[in-house]
C-alpha positions as a Markdown table, in Angstrom:
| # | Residue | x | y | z |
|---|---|---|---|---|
| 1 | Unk | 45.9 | -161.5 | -193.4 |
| 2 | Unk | 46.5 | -162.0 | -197.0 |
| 3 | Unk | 50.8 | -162.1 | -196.0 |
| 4 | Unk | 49.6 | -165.0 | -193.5 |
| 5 | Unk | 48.0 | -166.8 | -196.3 |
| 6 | Unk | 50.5 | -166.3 | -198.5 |
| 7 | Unk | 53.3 | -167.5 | -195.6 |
| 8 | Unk | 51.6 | -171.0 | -195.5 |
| 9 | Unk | 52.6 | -171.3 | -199.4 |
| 10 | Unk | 56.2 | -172.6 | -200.2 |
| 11 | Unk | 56.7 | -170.8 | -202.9 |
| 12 | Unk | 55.7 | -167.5 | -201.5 |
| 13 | Unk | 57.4 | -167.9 | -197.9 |
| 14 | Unk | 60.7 | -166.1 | -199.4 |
| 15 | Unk | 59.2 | -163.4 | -200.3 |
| 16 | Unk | 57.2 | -163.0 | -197.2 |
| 17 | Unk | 60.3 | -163.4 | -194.8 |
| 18 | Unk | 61.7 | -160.1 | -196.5 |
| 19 | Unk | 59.3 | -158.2 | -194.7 |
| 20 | Unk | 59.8 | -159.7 | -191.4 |
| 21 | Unk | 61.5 | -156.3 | -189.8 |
| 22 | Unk | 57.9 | -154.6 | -190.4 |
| 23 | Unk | 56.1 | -157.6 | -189.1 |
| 24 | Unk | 57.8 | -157.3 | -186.3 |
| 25 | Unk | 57.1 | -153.2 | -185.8 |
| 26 | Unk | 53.3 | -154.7 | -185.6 |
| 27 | Unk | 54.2 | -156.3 | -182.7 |
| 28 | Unk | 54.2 | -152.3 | -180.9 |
| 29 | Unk | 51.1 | -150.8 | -182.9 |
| 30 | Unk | 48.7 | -149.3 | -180.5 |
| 31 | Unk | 45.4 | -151.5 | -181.9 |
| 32 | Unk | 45.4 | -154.8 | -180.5 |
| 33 | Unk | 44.0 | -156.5 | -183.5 |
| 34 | Unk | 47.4 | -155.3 | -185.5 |
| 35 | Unk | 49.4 | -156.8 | -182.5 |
| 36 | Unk | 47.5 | -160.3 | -183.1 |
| 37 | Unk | 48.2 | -160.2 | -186.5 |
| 38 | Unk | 51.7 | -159.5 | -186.9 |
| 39 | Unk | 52.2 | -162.6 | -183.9 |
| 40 | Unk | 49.9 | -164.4 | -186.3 |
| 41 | Unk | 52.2 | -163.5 | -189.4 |
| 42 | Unk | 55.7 | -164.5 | -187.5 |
| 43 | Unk | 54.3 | -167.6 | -186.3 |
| 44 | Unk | 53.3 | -168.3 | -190.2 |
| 45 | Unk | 57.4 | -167.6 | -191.7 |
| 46 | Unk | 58.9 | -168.9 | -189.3 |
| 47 | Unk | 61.8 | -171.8 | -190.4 |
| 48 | Unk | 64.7 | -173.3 | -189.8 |
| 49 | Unk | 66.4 | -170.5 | -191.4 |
| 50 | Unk | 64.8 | -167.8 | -189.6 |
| 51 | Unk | 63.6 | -169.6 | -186.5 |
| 52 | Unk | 66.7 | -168.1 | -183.8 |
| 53 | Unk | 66.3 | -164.5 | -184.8 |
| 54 | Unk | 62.1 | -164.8 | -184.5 |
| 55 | Unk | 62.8 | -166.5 | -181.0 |
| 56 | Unk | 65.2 | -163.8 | -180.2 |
| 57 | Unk | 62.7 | -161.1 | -181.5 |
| 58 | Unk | 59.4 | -162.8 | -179.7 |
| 59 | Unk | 61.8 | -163.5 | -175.7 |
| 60 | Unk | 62.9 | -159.5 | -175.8 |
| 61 | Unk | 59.1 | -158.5 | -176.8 |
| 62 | Unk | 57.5 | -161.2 | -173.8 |
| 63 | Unk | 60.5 | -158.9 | -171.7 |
| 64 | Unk | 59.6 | -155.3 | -172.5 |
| 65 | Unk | 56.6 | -154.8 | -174.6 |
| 66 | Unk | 53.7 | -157.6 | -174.6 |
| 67 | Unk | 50.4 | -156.7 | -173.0 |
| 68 | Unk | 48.4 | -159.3 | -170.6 |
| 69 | Unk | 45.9 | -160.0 | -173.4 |
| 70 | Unk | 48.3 | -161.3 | -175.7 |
| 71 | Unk | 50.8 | -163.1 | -173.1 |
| 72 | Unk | 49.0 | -166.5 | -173.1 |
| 73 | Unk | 49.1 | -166.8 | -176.8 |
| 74 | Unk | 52.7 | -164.8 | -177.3 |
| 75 | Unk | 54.4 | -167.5 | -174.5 |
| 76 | Unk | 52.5 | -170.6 | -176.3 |
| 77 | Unk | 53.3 | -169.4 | -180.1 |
| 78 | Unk | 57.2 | -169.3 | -178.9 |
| 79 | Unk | 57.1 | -172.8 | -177.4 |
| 80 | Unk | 55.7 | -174.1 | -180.5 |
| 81 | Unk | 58.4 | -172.5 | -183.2 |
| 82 | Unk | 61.1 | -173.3 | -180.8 |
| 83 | Unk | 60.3 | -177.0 | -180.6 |
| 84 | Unk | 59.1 | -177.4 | -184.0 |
| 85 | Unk | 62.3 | -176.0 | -185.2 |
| 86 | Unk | 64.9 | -176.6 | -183.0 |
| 87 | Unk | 68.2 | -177.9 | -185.0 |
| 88 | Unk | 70.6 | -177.2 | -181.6 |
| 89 | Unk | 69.5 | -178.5 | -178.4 |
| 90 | Unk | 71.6 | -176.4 | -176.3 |
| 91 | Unk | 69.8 | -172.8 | -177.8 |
| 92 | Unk | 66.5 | -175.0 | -177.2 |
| 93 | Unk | 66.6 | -175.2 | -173.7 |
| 94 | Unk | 68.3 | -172.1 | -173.1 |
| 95 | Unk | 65.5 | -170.6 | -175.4 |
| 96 | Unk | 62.7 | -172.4 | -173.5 |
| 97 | Unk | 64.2 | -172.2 | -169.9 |
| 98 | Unk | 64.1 | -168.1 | -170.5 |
| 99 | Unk | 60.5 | -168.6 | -171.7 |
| 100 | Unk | 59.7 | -170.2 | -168.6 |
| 101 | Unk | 61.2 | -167.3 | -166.8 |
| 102 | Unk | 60.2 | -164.4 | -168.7 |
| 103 | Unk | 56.1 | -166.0 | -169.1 |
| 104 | Unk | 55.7 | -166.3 | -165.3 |
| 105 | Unk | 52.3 | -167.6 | -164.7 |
| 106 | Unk | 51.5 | -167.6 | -168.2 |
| 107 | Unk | 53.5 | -171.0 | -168.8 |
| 108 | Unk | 51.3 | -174.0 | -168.4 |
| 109 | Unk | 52.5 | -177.0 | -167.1 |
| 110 | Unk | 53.1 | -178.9 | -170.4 |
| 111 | Unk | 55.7 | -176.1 | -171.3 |
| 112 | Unk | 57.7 | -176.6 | -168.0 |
| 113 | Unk | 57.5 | -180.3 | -168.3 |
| 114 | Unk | 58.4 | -180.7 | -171.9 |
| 115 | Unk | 61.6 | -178.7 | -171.5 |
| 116 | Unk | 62.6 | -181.0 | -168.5 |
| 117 | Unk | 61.8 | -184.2 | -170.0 |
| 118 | Unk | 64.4 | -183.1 | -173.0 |
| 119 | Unk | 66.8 | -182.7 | -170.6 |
| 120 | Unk | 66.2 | -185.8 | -168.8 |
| 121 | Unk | 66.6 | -187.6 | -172.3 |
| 122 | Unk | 69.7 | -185.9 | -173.1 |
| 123 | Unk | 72.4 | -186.5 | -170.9 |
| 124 | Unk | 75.0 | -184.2 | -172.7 |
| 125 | Unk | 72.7 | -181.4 | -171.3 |
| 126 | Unk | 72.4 | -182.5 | -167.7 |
| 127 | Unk | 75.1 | -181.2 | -165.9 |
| 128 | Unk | 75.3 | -177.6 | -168.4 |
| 129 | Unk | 71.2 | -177.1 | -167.4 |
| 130 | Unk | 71.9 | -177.8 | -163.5 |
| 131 | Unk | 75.0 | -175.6 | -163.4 |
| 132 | Unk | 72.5 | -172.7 | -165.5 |
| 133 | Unk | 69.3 | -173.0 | -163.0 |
| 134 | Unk | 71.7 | -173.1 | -160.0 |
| 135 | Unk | 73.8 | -170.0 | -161.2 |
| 136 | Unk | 70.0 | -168.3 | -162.2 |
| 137 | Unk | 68.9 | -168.9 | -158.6 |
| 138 | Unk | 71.9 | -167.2 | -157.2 |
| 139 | Unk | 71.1 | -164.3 | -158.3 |
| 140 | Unk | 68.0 | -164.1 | -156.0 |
| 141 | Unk | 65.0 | -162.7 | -156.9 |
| 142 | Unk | 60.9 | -164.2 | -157.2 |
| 143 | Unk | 60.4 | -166.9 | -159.1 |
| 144 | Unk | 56.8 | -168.0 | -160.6 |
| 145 | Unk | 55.3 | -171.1 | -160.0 |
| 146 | Unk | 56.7 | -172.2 | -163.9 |
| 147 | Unk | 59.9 | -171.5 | -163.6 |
| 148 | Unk | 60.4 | -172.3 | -159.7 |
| 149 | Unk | 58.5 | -176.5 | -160.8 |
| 150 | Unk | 61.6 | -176.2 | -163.6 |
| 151 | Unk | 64.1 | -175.6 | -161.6 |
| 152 | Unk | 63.0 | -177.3 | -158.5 |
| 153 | Unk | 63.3 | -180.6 | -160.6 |
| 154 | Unk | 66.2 | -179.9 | -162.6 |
| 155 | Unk | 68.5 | -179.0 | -159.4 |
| 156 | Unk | 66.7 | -182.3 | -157.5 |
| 157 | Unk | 67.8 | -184.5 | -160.5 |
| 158 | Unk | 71.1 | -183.0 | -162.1 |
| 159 | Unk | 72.5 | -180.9 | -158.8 |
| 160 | Unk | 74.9 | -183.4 | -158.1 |
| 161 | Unk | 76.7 | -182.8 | -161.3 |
| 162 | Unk | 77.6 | -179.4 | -160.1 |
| 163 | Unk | 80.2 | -179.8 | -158.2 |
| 164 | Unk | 81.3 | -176.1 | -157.7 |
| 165 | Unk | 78.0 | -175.3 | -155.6 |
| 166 | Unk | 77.8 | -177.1 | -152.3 |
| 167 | Unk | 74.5 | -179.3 | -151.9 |
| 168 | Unk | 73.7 | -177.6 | -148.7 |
| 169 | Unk | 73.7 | -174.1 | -151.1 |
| 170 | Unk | 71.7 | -175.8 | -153.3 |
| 171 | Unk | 69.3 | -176.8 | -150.8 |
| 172 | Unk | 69.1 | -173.0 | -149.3 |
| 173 | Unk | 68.8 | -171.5 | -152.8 |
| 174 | Unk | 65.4 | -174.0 | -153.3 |
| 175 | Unk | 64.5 | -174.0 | -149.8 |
| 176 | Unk | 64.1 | -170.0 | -149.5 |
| 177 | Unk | 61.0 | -170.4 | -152.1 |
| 178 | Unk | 59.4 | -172.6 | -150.0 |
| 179 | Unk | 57.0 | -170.3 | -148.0 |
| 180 | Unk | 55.7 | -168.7 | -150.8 |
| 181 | Unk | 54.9 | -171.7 | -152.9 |
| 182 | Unk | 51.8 | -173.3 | -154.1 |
| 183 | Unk | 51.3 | -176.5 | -152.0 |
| 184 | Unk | 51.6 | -178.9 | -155.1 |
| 185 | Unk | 55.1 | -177.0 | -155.9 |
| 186 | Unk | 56.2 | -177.5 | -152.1 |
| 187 | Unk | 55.2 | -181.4 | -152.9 |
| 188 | Unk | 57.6 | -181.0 | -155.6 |
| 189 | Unk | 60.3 | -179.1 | -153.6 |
| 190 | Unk | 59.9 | -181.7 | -150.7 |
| 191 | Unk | 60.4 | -184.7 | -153.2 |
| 192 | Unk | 63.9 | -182.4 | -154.3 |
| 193 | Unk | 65.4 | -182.6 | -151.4 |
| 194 | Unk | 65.1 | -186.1 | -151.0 |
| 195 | Unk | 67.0 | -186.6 | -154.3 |
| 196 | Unk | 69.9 | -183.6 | -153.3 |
| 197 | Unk | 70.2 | -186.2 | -149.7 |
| 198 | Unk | 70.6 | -189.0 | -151.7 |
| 199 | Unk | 72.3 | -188.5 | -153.9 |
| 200 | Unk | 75.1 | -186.6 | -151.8 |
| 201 | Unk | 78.4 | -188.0 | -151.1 |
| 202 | Unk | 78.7 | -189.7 | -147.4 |
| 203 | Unk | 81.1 | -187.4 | -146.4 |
| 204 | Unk | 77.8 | -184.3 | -146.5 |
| 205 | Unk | 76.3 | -185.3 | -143.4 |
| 206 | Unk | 75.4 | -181.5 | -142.5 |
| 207 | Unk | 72.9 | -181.8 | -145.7 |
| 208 | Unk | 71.2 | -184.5 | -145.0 |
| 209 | Unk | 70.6 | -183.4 | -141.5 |
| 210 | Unk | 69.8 | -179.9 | -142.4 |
| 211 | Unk | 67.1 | -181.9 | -144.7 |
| 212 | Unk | 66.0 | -184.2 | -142.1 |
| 213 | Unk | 65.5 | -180.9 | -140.0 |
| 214 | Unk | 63.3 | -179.6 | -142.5 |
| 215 | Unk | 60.9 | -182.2 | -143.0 |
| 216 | Unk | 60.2 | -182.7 | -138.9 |
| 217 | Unk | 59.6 | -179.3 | -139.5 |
| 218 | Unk | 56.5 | -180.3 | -141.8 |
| 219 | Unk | 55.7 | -184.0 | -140.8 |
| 220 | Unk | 52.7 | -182.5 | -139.1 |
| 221 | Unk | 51.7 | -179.9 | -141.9 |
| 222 | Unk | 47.9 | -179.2 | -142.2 |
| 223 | Unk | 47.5 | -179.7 | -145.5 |
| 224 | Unk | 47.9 | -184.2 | -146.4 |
| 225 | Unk | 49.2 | -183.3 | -149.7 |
């Protein structure tokens, strides 16, 4: 508590980023309460000059180490340093998109949403994040809610730019998430495909009618939404 207090002070922060190594050790004590703190303590000397190693350290403990109790406040405390002190906007969504995927449910919607607004302002990252979330979804696998809204709107949006993955597999690699999807993320999935028929060259009609087929499919789903 008193290296905390001591973090929020200019002057001091220095001297307090020498210890960072033990801070980090904290991070696997046994009590709870020394867990907390030592989150508590990185979160206070964290900078631009230390920010990408802390990330680093805080993404490999959400992976390996962190308990439930602390996950909310461990996934929300890395959002926060990340944006705050981004300088490269290449390691922040690649910092954030693993976020998303490593928090699972613990991700609130802000955090998803934030990271795909960025990209929708930044066209230099467009086409590099599509290419990324189409590559990640290759590799198979569950996705949580989080990470499945992020990449259902970033491959609806920015698919097209990647030119080396069909639409059609694009579609498939959403598409098999579908059943097991809340209903507000199937709204979201549903709108996706729409863009990826849209926005496919003329000469793809076996997507758009592989989309068409899908949405007969649910034009007389239960639920209105």
């Amino acid at each position: 508590e008193n290296m905390a207090r001591l973090a929020t002070l200019p002057e001091m922060l220095p001297q307090v980023q020498q210890h960072q190594s033990k801070v980090v050790m904290a991070l696997l004590d046994p009590d709870i309460s020394i867990r907390r703190r030592g989150l508590d303590l990185l979160f206070a000397m964290c900078d631009e000059s230390n920010v990408v190693e802390i990330v680093r350290q805080l993404l490999d403990y959400l992976a390996t180490q962190a308990d439930v109790a602390s996950m909310e406040d461990l996934v929300l405390k890395t959002a926060v340093l990340t944006e705050r002190f981004a300088s490269d906007r290449v390691w922040y969504v690649d910092a954030m998109l693993e976020l998303i995927e490593k928090g699972g449910e613990f991700v609130g919607d802000d955090i998803w949403f934030r990271v795909v607004q960025v990209i929708t302002n930044e066209p230099s990252l467009q086409a590099y994040c599509a290419q990324k979330i189409c590559k990640g979804l290759q590799m198979g696998g569950l996705l949580a809610e989080p990470m499945l809204k992020a990449a259902t709107y970033i491959v609806g949006e920015f698919g097209h730019t990647v030119t080396e993955i069909p639409g059609g597999t694009q579609l498939a690699l959403l598409h098999q998430h579908f059943p097991s999807a809340s209903t507000p993320t199937q709204a979201l999935l549903l709108s996706a495909y729409i863009k990826l028929a849209l926005r496919a060259p003329h000469s793809s009609p076996d997507l758009q009618s592989q989309i068409r087929t899908i949405f007969k499919r649910y034009q007389t789903y239960v639920d209105s939404e």
